[in-house]
C-alpha positions in Angstrom: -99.1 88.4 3.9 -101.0 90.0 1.1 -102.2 93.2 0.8 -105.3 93.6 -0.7 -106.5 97.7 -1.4 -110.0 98.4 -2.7 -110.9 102.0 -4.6 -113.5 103.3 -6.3 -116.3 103.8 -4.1 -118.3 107.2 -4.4 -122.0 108.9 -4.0 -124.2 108.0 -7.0 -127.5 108.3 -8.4 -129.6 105.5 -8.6 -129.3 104.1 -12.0 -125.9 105.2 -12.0 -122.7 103.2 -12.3 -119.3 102.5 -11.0 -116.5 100.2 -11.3 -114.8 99.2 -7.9 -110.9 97.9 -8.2 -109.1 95.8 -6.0 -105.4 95.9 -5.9 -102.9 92.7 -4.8 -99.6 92.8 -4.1 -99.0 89.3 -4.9 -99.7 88.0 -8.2 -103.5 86.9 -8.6 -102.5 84.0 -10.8 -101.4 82.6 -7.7 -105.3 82.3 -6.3 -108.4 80.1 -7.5 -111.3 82.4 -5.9 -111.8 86.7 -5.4 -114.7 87.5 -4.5 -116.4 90.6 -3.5 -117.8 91.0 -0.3 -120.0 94.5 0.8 -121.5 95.4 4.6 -124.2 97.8 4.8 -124.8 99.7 8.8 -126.3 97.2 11.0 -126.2 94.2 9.0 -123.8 90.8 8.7 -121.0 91.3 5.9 -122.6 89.3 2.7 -121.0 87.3 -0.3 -121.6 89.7 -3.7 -119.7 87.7 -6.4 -117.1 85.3 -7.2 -114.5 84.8 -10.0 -112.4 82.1 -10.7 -109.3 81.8 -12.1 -110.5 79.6 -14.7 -112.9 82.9 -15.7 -116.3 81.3 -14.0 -118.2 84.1 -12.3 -120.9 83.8 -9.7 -123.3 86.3 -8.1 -125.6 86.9 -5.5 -129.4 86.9 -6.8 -129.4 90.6 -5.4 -127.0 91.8 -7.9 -127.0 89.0 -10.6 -127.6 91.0 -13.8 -125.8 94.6 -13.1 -122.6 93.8 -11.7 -120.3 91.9 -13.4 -116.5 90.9 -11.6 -113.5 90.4 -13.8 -109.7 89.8 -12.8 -107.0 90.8 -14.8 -103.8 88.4 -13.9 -101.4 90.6 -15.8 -101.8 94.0 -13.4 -103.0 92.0 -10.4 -106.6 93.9 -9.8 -110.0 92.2 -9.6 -112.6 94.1 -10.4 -116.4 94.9 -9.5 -118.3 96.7 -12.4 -121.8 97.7 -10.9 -124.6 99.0 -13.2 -127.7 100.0 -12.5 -127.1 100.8 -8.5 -129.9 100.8 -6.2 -130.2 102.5 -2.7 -130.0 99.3 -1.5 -126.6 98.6 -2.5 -125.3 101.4 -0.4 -122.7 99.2 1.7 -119.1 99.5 2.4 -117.3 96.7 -0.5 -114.6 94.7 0.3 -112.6 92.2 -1.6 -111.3 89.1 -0.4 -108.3 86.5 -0.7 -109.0 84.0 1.3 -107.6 84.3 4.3 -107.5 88.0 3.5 -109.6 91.2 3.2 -108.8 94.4 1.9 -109.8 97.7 4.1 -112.9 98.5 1.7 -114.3 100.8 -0.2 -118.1 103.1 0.8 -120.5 102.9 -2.2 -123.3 104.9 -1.3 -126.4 105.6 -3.5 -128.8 108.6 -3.3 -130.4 111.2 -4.9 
């Protein structure tokens, strides 16, 4: 079973930033695909990025260009740096190894 916890989340200005982490307790060297994940009130839970183990990265086209998701192998965390935030990325973010999910983090931005 792995545990997956997800911190970071906070209340931000639009335009502002913030860089979401995603904790494993078992070594991420171990998995091909993280991906990000975020669910906003009322609406299905969509796909935000991928990263490979290989380094590859894919994004959504609604955040291609200010997020950018890394892994780091060593400390076991996968990360979601987010730029340039929008009201409309106001969502709860969750991380996933397939088959599991972490509890998620609330991003919420507002002026």
């Amino acid at each position: 079973q792995v545990q997956l916890v997800e911190s970071g989340g906070d209340l931000v200005q639009p335009g502002g930033s913030l860089r979401l982490s995603c904790v494993a307790s078992e070594r991420l060297s171990s998995v091909n695909a993280m991906r990000w994940y975020r669910q906003a009130p009322g609406n299905e839970r969509e796909w935000v990025a991928t990263v490979y183990s290989s380094g590859k990265t894919y994004y959504s086209d609604s955040v291609k260009g200010r997020f950018a998701i890394s892994r780091d192998n060593v400390e076991n965390i996968c990360y979601l740096q987010m730029n340039s935030l929008k009201p409309e990325d106001t969502a709860v973010y969750y991380c996933h190894w397939p088959p599991y999910w972490g509890q998620g983090t609330q991003v919420t931005v507002s002026s």
